[in-house]
C-alpha beads as a LAMMPS data file, in Angstrom:
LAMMPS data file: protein, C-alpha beads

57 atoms
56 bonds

1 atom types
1 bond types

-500.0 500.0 xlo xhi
-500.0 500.0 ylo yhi
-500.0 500.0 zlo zhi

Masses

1 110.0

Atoms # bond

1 1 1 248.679 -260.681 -308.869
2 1 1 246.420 -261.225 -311.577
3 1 1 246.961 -259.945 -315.244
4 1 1 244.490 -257.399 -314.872
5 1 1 246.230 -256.171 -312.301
6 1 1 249.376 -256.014 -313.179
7 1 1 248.404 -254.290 -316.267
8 1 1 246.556 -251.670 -314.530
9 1 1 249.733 -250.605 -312.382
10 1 1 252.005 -251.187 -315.220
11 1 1 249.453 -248.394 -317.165
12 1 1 249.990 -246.293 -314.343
13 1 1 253.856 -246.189 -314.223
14 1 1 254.218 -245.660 -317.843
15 1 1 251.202 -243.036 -317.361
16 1 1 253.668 -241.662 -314.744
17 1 1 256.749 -241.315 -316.715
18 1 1 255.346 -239.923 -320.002
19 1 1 253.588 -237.309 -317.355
20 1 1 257.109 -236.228 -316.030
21 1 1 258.408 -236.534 -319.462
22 1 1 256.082 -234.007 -321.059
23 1 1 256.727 -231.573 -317.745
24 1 1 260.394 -231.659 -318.497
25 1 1 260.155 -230.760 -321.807
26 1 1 257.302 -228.114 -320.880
27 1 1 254.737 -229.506 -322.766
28 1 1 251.562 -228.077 -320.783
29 1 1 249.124 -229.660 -323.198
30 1 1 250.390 -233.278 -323.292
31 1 1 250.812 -232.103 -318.910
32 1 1 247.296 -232.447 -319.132
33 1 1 246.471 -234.927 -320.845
34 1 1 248.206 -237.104 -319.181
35 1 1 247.010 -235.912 -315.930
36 1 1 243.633 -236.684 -316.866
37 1 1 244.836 -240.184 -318.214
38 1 1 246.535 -241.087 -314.555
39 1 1 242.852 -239.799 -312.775
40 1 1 240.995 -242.458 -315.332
41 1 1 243.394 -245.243 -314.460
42 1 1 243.557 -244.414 -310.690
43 1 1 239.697 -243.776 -310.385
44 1 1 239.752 -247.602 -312.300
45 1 1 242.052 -248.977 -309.990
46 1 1 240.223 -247.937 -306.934
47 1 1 237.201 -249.185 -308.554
48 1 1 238.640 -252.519 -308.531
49 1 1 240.168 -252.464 -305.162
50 1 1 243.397 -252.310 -306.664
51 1 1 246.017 -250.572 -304.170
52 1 1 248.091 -247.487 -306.019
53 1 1 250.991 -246.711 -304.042
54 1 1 251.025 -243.236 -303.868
55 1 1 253.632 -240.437 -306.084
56 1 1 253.676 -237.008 -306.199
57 1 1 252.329 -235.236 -309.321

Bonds

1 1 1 2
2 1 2 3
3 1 3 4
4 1 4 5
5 1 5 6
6 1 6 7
7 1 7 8
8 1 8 9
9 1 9 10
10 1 10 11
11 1 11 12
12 1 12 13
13 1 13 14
14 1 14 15
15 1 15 16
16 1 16 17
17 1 17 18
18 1 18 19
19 1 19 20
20 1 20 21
21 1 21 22
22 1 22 23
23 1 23 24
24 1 24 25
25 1 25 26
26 1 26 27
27 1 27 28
28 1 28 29
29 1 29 30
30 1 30 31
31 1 31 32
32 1 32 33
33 1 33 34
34 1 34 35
35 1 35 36
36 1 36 37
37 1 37 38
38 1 38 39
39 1 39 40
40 1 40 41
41 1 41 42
42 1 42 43
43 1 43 44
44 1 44 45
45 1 45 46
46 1 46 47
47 1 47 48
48 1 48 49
49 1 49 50
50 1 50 51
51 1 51 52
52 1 52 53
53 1 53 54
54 1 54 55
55 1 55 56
56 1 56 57
């Protein structure tokens, strides 16, 4: 896996967690936000052939 990446994905976890983080404490605002952040970095990824494995959100 190249750095690229591995960067991407790692983007998308952390994008991941701070999106269930912010739902948990109810925070609709930073809910979208980071929604919008995870469709960036999953519309990149799939640009660039790079396989997402799939999560509910």
């Amino acid at each position: 896996m190249d750095a690229f990446t591995a960067g991407l994905l790692q983007r998308i976890k952390t994008t991941e967690s701070d999106l269930s983080r912010a739902r948990d404490e109810g925070d609709e605002f930073l809910v979208e936000v980071e929604l919008g952040e995870l469709d960036d970095l999953r519309r990149l990824a799939a640009e660039h052939g790079v396989e997402v494995g799939t999560t509910s959100v």
